[in-house]
Structure formats: structure tokens, C-alpha cells
C-alpha positions, 0 to 999 in steps of 0.5 A: 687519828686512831687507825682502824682495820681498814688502815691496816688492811691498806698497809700490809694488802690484804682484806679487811676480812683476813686483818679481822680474823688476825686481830681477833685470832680466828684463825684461816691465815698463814703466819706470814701474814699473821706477823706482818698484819700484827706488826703493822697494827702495833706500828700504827697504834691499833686498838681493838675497840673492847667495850664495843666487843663486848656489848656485841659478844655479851662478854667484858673478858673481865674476872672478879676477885674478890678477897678478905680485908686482911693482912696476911701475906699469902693472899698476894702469891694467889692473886699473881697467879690469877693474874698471870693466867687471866692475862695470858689469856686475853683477861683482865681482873678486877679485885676487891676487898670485902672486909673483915670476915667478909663484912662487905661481901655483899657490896663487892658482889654488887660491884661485880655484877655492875662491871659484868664480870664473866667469872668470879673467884672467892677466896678465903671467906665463909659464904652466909645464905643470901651471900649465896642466893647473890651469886647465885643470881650473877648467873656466872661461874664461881671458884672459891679457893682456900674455901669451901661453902658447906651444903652447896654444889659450889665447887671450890680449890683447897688444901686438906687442913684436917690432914695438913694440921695432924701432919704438922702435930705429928711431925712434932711428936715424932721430933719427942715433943708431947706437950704442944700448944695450938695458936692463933685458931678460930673454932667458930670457922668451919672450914680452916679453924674447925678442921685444923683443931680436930687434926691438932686432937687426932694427931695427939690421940693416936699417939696416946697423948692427952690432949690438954684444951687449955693449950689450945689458944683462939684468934683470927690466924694473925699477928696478933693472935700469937703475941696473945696465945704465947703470953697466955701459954707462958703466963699460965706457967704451961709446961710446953716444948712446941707450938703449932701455929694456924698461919705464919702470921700467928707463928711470927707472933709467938716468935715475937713473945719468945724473943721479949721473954727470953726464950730461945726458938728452937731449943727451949720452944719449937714453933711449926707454921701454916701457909709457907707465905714469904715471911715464913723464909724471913723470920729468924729463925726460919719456919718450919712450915705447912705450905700450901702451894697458893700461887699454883691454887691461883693459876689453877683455879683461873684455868677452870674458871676460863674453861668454864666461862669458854664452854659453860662446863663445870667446874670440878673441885679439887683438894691440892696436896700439901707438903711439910717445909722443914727450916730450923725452928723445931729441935728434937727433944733428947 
């Protein structure tokens, strides 16, 4: 037999009225009661009836997610810390994976409106113009995070990637290195491809380098990218001394081209990553890296969103400091 408000209310003495306000943590009460009332309802098996809550309320204490269909290894320290505070919170989070370059982002928004979702987080996907009006009509708050819409109000979470890419150029250059590879980048992207291409030029101009485009190597941030870009890099017999990478992903490629063709990272080729995912600890040699502090950008962006859901206040957005992980991948030059 499922126990209900009024078995507890019976086992511990007090009203029904004060084992509501307990349950639902509105407060009025001693703590005393509040841990006897707690403790018994866990003795006798109580649930709160949320569907019933939340047809009443007209909320499913529920946050979307949804993510890109990709593998790349910092998505998972962003869901945790979404996920931490969501159910610190008295939330669920239901996630969802909308495909490569966001194929299925339509379908995902759909299914998010179907499951009621009080609020929505976006992460690292480019939104097109009916992407947009969808959300839009959910009629709920939205984060994107490791995004930005362009010419939208939708407010958004991130890292800086123009400056985060000429702190990384620059930092090579300082260690002597002139000739620098950029791997893995997708110029098409906007929001981190563009960006980090235009960083990677400055970085290069105002220390009176000439940039060559020719060392600059398209792909899609992966694994595969920098296998592509580093046998491009050394086919075409390009005097480098140092890559800079547009993930850790893609630097793990260029590390796996280095090792089958015999070069030695760090002393003949110098490899500086992007994101200080957890593959950037393990690879030999370690990474050094730009991280972006993912988790922290989950916690904090389901904050907002809970306050925005809570008050109906809006969401301010924010850019997140970086910061340059130095590991054993880059050697100065002599």
C-alpha cells in the first residue's frame, strides 16, 4: 500500500497541513519537526506524486539538454555539471543528441516540447533561422553554452575563442617558434572556427610573422582532422616547428601522425591543444593546452537558467576567462 500525507501526518502527530508544507519545503515549521516528518516518510516509503505536481503547477521540474552527436570528450564534464546542479535543485535533465552539425535539432526540439521541459540548454551547435523560430515558440528560457546565435537576444555562456587562440599562437612564438601549423579548423563555423582562425592570423601579425594559409589545415575539431592536417603538413615537406590545434582531439591526431612518421613531440614538433578535455592528461606526451573550464560552464549556466525559470528574469550572458595548461608538448626553440 503506497503511504500518503495523512500516514504520515498520523505517525509522527502533527497535521496533515504542516506534513505538506515539510514535503514540499514551504517552510513555517521547527526543525525538529522537519526531521521527524522527513524521517518518517522515508520509513514508510513516501513518494510525492510529481506528475500530479506538475499538471497542477504547470511545471515538470524537468531541463532539456540537448548536445551534438559528436565524440569529443569535453561534452561529458559539461553535462556533470549540469547535472549536479539541476538535481541539487530538485530537477531532472533529460539529454538528447541532435546529430552531427545539429542535423537532428529540429527532432530534438520537438521532443523537448513534447516532455514539457521548464528550461533548455543548447550546447556547441550553430542555431539556422527556423531553429530559432522553434525555440522561440517553446516559450521557455534557453542557454546556450560554448555557442552564441549571431543577431539574436539569446543569451549564451563562453570562452573568448579569438582571444584564447592568439594566447595560444602567442605563446608558441614567445618559446622561438615562427613557422606554426593551425589544425583541425572548420572556417565555415562562426562561432569557434572563424574566430580561432582570425586569433591564430593576429597572434602572427603583430609579432611581424607572415602568415602562410598554406599551413593552415580545415576539419571538424576531430581525431581525424589531425591525422589529415599533419600528413598533409608533412607531405607537402612544410618546414614547421609547431602546431596549434583546435581541440584535443585534433592534437591527438597530429600526436598519432608524429609517432607513425617518427617525429619526436616535443623536440622536433611542438603541439599546443584546445579545451583541457581529460585525454589532454593522458596522451604522451601530456598537452599543453587551452582549457576551458567546461564543467564550471554546466554548473553555471543551469544556475541561470533555474533563476530564470524561478523568476522569469533574464538570462545575462557571460564570457568565461581561459586559462594556458602548460604540460610537456612544446620546447623552446634555441
Amino acid at each position: 500500500m503506497v503511504a500518503t500525507i495523512k500516514d504520515i501526518a498520523k505517525a509522527t502527530g502533527v497535521s496533515t497541513a504542516t506534513v505538506s508544507r515539510v514535503i514540499n519545503h514551504l517552510g513555517g515549521y521547527s526543525k525538529e519537526v522537519e526531521l521527524k516528518v522527513l524521517q518518517i516518510a522515508k520509513e514508510l516509503g513516501y513518494r510525492k506524486n510529481e506528475n500530479a505536481i506538475s499538471l497542477v503547477k504547470n511545471t515538470t521540474k524537468t531541463i532539456g539538454v540537448i548536445m551534438p552527436d559528436v565524440a569529443t570528450s569535453f561534452y561529458g564534464n559539461i553535462v556533470n555539471g549540469i547535472e549536479d546542479k539541476a538535481y541539487d535543485n530538485g530537477y531532472s535533465v533529460i539529454l538528447t543528441h541532435a546529430g552531427v552539425e545539429g542535423k537532428r535539432l529540429q527532432e530534438s526540439l520537438n521532443l523537448m516540447a513534447e516532455r514539457r521541459v521548464d528550461g533548455l540548454i543548447i550546447f556547441s551547435l550553430n542555431l539556422s533561422v527556423q531553429d530559432i523560430s522553434t525555440i522561440d515558440s517553446l516559450d521557455i528560457p534557453l542557454l546556450l553554452l560554448s555557442t552564441k546565435a549571431e543577431n539574436t537576444k539569446i543569451p549564451y555562456i563562453k570562452v573568448d575563442d579569438y582571444s584564447a587562440s592568439y594566447a595560444a599562437v602567442q605563446y608558441l612564438i614567445k618559446n622561438g617558434h615562427t613557422k606554426i601549423g593551425l589544425a583541425g579548423v572548420n572556417p565555415g563555423d562562426p562561432i569557434a572556427g572563424k574566430p580561432r582562425i582570425q586569433g591564430y592570423l593576429t597572434a602572427l601579425e603583430d609579432h611581424h610573422i607572415q602568415a602562410d594559409l598554406n599551413l593552415i589545415k580545415q576539419g571538424d575539431f576531430s581525431f581525424e582532422s589531425g591525422k589529415a592536417a599533419m600528413t598533409e603538413l608533412i607531405e607537402q615537406n612544410q618546414a614547421i616547428t609547431a602546431v596549434f590545434c583546435v581541440s584535443d582531439e585534433t592534437a591527438l591526431g597530429v600526436l598519432s601522425v608524429c609517432y607513425t612518421r617518427g617525429f619526436n613531440v616535443p623536440n622536433d614538433i611542438s603541439v599546443v591543444g584546445y579545451d583541457n578535455s581529460s585525454v589532454s592528461q593522458m596522451s604522451i606526451p601530456p598537452l599543453t593546452t587551452i582549457a576551458q573550464p567546461f564543467y564550471d560552464m554546466g554548473s553555471i549556466g543551469c544556475e541561470s537558467l533555474l533563476i530564470a525559470i524561478a523568476t522569469g528574469k533574464k538570462i545575462d550572458s557571460q564570457i568565461i576567462p581561459f586559462k594556458l595548461i602548460e604540460r610537456n608538448s612544446v620546447t623552446a626553440m634555441l
